[in-house]
N, C-alpha and C positions, 0 to 999 in steps of 0.2 A: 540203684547205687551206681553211680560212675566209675569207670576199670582204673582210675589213677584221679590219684587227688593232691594238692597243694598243702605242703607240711609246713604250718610256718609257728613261727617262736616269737621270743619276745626281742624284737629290734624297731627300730624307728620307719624301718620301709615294708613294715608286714603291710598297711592300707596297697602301698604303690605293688606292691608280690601279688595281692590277692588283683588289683587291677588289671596287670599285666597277664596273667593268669587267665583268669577268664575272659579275656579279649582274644588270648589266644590257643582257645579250647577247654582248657579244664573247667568244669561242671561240679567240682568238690574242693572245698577248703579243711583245712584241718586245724582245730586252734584247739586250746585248752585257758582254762583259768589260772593254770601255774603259771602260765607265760604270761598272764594280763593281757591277752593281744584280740578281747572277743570286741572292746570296741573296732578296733581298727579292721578286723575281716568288716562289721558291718560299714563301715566307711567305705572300705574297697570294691564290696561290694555294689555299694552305693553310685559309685563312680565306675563301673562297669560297663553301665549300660545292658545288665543281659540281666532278666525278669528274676526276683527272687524266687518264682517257684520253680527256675531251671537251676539252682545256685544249689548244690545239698551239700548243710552246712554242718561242724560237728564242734562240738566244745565237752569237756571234761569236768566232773568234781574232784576235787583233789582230796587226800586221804584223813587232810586235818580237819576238812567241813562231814568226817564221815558219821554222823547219827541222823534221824530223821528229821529232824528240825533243822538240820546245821543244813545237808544236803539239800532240802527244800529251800531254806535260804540261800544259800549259791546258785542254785537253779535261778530262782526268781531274778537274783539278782545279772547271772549270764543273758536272762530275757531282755532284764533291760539295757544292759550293755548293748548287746546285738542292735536294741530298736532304736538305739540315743542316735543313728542318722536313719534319720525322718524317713528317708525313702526305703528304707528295708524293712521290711513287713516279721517281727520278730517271733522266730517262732525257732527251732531246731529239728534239723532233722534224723538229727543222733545224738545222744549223747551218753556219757562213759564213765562209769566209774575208772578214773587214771590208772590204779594200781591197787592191789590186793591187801595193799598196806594196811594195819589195824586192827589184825583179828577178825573172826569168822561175826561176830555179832556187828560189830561197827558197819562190815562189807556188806551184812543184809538187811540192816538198818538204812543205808545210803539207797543200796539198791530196790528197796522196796518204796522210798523216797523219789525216784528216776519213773517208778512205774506209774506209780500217783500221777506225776506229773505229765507223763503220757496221756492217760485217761484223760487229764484235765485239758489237753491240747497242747500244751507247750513246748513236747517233744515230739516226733512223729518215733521214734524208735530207740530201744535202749539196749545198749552195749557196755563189755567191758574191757579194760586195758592192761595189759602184762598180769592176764590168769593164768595160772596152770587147769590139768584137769578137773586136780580138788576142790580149788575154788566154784569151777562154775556147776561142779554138781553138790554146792553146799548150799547153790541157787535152786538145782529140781528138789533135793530132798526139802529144802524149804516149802516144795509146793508152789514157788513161783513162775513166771516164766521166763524161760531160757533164753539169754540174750542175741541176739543176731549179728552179732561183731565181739571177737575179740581184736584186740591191735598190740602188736605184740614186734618188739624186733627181727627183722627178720633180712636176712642176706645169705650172698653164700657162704661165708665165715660162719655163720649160727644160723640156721636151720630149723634148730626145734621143733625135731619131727614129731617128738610122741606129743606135744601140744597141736600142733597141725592136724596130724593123723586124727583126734579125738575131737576137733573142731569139726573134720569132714566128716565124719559120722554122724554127729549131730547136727547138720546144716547149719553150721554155722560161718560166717564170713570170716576169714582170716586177711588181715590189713596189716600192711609191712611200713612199721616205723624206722626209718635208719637206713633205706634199702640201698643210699651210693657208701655206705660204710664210712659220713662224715665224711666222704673228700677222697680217703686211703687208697685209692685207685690204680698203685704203682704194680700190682698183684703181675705177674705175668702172664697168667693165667688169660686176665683180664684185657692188659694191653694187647696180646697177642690175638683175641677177639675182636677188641678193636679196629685192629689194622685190618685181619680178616674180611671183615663185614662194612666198611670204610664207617665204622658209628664211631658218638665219642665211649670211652669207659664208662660215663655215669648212666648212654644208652642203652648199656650192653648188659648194666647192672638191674636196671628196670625192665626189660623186656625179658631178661630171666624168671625175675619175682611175677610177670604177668602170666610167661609160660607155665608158671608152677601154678598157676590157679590163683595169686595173692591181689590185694589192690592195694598197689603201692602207691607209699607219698611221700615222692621225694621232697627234700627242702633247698629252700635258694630264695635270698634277695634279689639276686641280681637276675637284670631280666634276659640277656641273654641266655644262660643258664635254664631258665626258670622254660622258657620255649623249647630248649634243644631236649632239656628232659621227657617234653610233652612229642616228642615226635619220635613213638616206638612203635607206631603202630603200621603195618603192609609189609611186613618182613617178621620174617624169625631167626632162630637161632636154630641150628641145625641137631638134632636129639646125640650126635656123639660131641659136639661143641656143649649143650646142657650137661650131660655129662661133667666134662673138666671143670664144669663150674663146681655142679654138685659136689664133686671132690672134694672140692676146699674145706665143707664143714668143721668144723673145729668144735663143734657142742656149746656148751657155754664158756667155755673160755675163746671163744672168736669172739664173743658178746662184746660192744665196745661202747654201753649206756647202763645205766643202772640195772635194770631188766630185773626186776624182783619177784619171776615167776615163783620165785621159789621158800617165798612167805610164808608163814603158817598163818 
């Protein structure tokens, strides 16, 4: 899995994001079926020029397809999305239950649906999106297997340690949705890095999330944007500068997305 990957949503320049994107280094895209935007990754894709099996790709079911039949058909249907431009060879290389949304029997009905479809090839890996710890041990007590992504928001305003901390015992990947905090950049905290380090605030916000172990994805149409965030890598941030970030926490009230770790 690549250390930072491309977040993108439902707008009219996700094909032209994911193009720009991997032209200019990133090797992971991030889409979901909420957004509608799994044709247009494989468009962008497409017009990339860099091999689909260097491209790892991720898309989501969303929590109203969540039984096995329903999940199974989104799946099927995410494949062909992906494959509708000819040159991308449709296949996934993640894919997630979005949210924990739905009760415990829906969530292992979808996800036993994600594993199927592993086995059958159509996924290379399955993961899950804004779980707590209960959720994904509602997956081992099932006897299934434990997912290798959670994706979960994460910046320095929300944190989410005791979900963190319980992913890293379990080898599990933790992926940071949200990680320039939507824009909110004015932090002083933040600026003051900034200047520091001569990066912008959105690179200062990313090479935090990378220092802490996370693979973030930031998001951005635009393509200058979309390049400055991909260049955090030959420098760090110095462990009492990580610090003052660290401080910022705020628990779940920094949260600035739905974030519904905390579903029953």
């Amino acid at each position: 899995m690549p250390a930072i990957g491309l977040g993108v949503s439902l707008n009219n320049e996700c094909a032209e994001a994911c193009r720009v994107a991997l032209q200019n280094g990133y090797r992971m895209i991030d889409g979901a079926r909420y957004y509608e935007n799994e044709v247009q990754v494989g468009v962008g894709v497409g017009k990339s020029g860099v091999k689909r099996e260097d491209v790892f790709i991720t898309s989501k079911v969303f929590h109203t397809d969540y039984t096995y039949d329903g999940a199974t058909a989104a799946l099927k249907d995410s494949i062909a999305n992906l494959g509708s431009c000819k040159q991308v060879l449709a296949y996934y290389d993640l894919y997630l239950t979005h949210s924990a949304t739905g009760g415990k029997d829906a969530r292992l009905a979808a996800y036993r649906a994600l594993l199927d479809g592993k086995a059958s090839g159509m996924i290379k890996s399955v993961g899950v999106s804004n779980y707590s710890a209960k959720h994904i041990e509602e997956i081992r007590e099932a006897g299934l297997e434990i997912p290798v992504v959670n994706q979960i928001e994460l910046h320095p305003f929300c944190q989410q340690k005791a979900i963190v901390e319980y992913c890293r015992k379990n080898n599990i990947v933790v992926q940071a949705y949200s990680p320039l905090v939507r824009g909110a950049l004015d932090n002083q905290v933040i600026q003051e890095l900034s200047t520091k380090y001569s990066k912008g605030p959105a690179q200062i916000l990313v090479r935090w999330s990378l220092q802490r172990g996370f693979v973030p994805l930031p998001k951005s149409s635009q393509p200058e944007r979309i390049i400055s965030n991909g260049q955090v890598f030959g420098w760090e941030i110095e462990p009492t500068d990580m610090a003052k970030l660290d401080a910022l926490d705020r628990g779940k009230e920094g949260a600035i997305t739905w974030n519904p770790v905390e579903v029953d």
